[in-house]
C-alpha positions as CSV (number, residue, x, y, z in Angstrom):
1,X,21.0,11.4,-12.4
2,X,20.5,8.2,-14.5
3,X,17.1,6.9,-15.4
4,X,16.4,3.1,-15.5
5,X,13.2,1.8,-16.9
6,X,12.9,-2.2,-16.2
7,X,11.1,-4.2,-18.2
8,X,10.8,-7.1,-15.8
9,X,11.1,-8.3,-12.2
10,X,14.8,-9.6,-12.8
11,X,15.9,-6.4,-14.8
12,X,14.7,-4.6,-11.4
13,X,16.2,-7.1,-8.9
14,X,19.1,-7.1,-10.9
15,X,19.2,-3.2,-11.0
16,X,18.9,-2.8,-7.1
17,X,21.7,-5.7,-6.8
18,X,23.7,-3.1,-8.7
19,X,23.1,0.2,-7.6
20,X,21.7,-0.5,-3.9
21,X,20.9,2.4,-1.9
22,X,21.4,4.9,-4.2
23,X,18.7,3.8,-6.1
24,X,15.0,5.1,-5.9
25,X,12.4,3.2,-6.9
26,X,9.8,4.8,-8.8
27,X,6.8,3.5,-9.7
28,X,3.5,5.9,-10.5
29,X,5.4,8.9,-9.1
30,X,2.5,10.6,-7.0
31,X,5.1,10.7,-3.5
32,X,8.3,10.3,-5.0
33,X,8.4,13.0,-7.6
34,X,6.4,15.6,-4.9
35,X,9.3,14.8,-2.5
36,X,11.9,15.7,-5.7
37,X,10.5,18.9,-7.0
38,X,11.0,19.7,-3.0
39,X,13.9,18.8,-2.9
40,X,13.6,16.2,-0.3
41,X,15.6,13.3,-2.5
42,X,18.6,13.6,-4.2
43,X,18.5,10.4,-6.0
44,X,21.5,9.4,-8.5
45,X,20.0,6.5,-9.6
46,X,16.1,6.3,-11.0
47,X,14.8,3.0,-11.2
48,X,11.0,3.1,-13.1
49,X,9.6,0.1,-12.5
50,X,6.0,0.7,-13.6
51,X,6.6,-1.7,-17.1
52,X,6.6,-4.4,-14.7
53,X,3.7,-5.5,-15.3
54,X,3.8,-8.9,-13.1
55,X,3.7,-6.5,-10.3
56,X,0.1,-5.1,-11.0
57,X,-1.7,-7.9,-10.9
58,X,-3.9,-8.4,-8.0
59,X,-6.1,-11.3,-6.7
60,X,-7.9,-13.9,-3.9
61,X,-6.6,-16.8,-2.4
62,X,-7.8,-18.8,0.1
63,X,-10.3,-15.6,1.0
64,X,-7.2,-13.9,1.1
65,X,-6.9,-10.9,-0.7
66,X,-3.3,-10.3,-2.6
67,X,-2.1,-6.9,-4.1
68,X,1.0,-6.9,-6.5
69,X,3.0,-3.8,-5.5
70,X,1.7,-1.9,-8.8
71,X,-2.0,-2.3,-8.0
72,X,-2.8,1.2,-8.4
73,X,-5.6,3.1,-5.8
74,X,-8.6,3.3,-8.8
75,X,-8.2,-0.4,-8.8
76,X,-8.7,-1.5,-5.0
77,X,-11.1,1.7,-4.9
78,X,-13.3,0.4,-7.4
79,X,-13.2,-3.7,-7.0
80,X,-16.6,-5.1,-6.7
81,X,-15.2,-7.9,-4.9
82,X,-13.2,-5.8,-2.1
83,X,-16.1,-3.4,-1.5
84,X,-18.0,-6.3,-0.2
85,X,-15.7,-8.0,1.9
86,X,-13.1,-5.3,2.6
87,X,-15.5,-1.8,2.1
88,X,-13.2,0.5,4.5
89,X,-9.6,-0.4,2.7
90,X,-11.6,0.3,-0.9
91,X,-12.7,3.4,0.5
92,X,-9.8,4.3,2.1
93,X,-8.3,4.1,-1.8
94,X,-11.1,5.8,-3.2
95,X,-9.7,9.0,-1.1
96,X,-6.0,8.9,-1.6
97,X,-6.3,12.5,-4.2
98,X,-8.2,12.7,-7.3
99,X,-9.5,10.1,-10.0
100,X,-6.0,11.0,-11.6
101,X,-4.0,10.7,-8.9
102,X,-5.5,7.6,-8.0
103,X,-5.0,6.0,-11.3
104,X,-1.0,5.9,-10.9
105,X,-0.6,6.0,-7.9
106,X,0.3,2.5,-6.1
107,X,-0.3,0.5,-3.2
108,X,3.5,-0.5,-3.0
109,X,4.6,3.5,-3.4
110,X,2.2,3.9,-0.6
111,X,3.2,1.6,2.1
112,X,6.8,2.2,1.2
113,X,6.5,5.9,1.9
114,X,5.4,5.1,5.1
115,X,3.4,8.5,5.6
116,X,2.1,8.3,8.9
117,X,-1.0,10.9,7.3
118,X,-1.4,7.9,4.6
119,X,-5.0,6.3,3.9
120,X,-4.1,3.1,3.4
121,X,-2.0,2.3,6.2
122,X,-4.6,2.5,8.7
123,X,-6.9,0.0,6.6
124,X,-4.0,-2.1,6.2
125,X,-3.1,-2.7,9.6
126,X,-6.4,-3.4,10.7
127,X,-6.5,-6.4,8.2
128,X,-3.7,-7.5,9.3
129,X,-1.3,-6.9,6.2
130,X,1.5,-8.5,5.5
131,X,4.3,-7.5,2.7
132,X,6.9,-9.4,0.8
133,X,10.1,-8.6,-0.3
134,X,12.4,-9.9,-2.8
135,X,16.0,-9.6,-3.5
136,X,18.7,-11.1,-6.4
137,X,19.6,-14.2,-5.3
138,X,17.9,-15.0,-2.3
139,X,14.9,-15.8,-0.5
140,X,11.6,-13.7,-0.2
141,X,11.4,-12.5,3.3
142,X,7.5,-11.8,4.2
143,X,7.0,-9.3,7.2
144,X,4.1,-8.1,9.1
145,X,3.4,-4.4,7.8
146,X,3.1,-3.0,11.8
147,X,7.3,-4.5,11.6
148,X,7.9,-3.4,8.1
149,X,7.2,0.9,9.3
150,X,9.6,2.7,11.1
151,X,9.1,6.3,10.3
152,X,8.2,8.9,7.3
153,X,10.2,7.6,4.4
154,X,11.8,5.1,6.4
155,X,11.2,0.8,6.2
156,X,12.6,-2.3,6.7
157,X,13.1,-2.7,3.2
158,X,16.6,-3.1,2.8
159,X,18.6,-1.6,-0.5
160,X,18.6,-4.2,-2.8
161,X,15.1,-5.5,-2.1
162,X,11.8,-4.9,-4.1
163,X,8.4,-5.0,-2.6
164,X,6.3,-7.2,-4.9
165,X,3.1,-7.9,-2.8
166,X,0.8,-6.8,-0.2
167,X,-1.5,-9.7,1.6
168,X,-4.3,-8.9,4.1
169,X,-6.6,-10.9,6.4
170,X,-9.6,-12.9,4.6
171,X,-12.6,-11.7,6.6
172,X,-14.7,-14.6,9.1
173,X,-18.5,-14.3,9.3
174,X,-20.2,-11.7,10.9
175,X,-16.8,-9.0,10.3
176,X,-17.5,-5.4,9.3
177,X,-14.9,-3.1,8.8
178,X,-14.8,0.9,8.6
179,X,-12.0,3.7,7.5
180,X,-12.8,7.0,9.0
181,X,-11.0,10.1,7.8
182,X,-11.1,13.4,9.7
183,X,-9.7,16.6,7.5
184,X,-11.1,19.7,5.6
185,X,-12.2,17.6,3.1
186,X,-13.2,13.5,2.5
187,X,-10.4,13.5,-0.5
188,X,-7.6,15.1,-2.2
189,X,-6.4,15.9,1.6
190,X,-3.9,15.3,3.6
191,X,-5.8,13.3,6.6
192,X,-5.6,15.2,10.3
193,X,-6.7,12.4,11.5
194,X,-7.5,8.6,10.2
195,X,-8.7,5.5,11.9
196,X,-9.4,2.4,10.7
197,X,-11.7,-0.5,12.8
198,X,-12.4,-4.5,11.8
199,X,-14.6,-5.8,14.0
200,X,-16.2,-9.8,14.3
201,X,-19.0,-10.6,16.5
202,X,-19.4,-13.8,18.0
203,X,-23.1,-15.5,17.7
204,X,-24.0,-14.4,21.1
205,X,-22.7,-11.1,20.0
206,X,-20.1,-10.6,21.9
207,X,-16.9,-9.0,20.1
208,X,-14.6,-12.5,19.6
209,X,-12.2,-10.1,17.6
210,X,-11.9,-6.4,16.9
211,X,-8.9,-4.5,15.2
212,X,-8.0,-0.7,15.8
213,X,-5.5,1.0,13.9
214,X,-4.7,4.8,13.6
215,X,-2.7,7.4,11.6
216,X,-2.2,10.9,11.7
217,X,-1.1,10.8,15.8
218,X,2.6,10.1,15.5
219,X,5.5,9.5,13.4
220,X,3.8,6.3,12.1
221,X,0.6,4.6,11.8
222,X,-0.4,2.1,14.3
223,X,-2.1,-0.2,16.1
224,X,-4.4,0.2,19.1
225,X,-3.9,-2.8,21.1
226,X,-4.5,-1.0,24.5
227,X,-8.6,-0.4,22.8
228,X,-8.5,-3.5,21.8
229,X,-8.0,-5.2,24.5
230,X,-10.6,-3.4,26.6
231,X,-13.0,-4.5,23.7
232,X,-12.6,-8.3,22.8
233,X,-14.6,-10.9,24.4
234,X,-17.0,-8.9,26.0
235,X,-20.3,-7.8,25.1
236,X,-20.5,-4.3,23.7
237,X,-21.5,-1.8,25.9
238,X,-20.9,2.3,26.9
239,X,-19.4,2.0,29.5
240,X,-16.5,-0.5,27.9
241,X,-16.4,1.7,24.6
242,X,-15.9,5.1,27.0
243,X,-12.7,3.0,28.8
244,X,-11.6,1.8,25.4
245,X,-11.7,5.6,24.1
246,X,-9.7,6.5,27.1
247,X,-7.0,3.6,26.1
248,X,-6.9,4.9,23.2
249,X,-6.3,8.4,23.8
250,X,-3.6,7.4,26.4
251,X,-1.9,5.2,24.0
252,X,-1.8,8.6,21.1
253,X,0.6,10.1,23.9
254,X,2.0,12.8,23.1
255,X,0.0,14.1,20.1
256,X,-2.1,17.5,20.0
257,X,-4.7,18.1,22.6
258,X,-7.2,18.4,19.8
259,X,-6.4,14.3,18.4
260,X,-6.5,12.9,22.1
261,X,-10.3,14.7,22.6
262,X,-11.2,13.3,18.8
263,X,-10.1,10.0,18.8
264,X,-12.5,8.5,21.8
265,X,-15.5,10.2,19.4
266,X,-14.0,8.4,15.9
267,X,-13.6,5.0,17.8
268,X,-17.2,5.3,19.7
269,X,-18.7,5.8,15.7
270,X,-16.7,3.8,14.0
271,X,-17.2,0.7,15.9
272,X,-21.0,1.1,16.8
273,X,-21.4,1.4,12.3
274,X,-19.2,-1.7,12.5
275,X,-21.2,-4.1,15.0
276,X,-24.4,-2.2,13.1
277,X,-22.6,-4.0,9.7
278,X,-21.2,-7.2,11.4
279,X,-25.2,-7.7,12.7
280,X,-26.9,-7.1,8.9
């Protein structure tokens, strides 16, 4: 097995160019190296990429909040700025293992391990994320993140590409959003369960938009557009959020019995705290 630190964005570029698919990209190690010691990856090629350091910077444009690849979990955990504006994707962080754990590990090692049980996916999705990949010689291709999954493990990132950023949804007036996590414990667990809710509510308080995204119920995270539907534009009410619960749980298919009954439950919390939060 070689061992490749780059220095900078065109060392790695030109690295992948090189070596292609039998190169793995390793940044803070949390997933990749778990996944070696079992014996899970056999790369031939390691391709360290955490020196570059381009790739950690993170930011706001335009309302828009921006995450180089290398923006580890402590730092969206613990940014003032996102825990007012995006509160569940900074908690969401602020559960992905330990302090330590946190501290390396990425937001780009996270969404490119797809891990349907991850934290952040759930958040992400429901801000509507978008990620951007570049490649040696050509353009930067920027895909939604819902396109960019597939399974465990598996992306649309192609061989010699390099995910360099993470974008999500500025939030309107009047937008709460919530991350709720259902396992033995808050953190340093593997979720059984995860679901993630942005809501906005119109002046007259109706619900003009409202985001649902789940993980831990399938080979991926993903969107709940059959809830979703049931609940924007109209007024918030039991009886809607019981037939958005069933949506739901008909749209987790064929997941355990034990999901399907908690799911209706998580949504009916989760967006009652968020229309309480959009209100304030």
């Amino acid at each position: 097995m070689e061992f490749v630190c780059a220095r900078s964005r065109a060392e790695a570029l030109d690295r992948l160019a090189r070596h292609g698919a039998d190169a793995t990209v390793l940044a803070g190690g949390t997933i990749i190296m778990a996944q070696f010691a079992r014996g899970e990856i056999t790369p031939s090629v390691v391709l360290h990429i955490e020196g570059v350091r381009d790739l950690a910077t993170h930011g706001v444009a335009d309302g828009r909040p921006s995450f180089g690849a290398l923006t580890t979990n402590r730092t969206i955990a613990t940014d003032a700025s996102l825990l007012r504006t995006h509160p569940g994707l900074a908690q969401a962080a602020g559960r992905c293992g330990g302090w330590q754990t946190q501290s390396v590990g990425t937001i780009g090692g996270n969404v490119c391990a797809a891990w349907p049980t991850s934290d952040l996916l759930p958040p992400l999705l429901a801000h509507g994320a978008h990620v951007t990949l570049q490649a040696a010689g050509r353009a930067e291709r920027r895909l939604p993140l819902d396109t960019f999954l597939h399974d465990p493990s598996r992306t649309a990132r192609l061989p010699d590409e390099l995910l360099t950023r993470i974008d999500i949804d500025a939030c309107p007036p009047r937008t709460a959003d919530i991350t709720v996590k259902v396992g033995r414990r808050g953190a340093m667990e593997v979720a059984v369960l995860g679901l993630a809710v942005r809501l906005t509510l119109a002046e007259d308080d109706r619900i003009s938009d409202i985001r649902i995204a789940v993980g831990a119920a399938g080979p991926r995270a993903w969107r709940a557009t059959e809830a979703e539907a049931m609940l924007r534009d109209h007024a918030l009410s039991p009886d809607r959020l019981r037939a958005a619960g069933d949506a739901l749980a008909r749209q987790a298919g064929s997941v355990s019995d034990y999901r399907r009954a908690v799911l209706p439950r998580l949504l009916a919390r989760a967006v009652n705290d968020c229309a309480a939060g959009a209100r304030a």
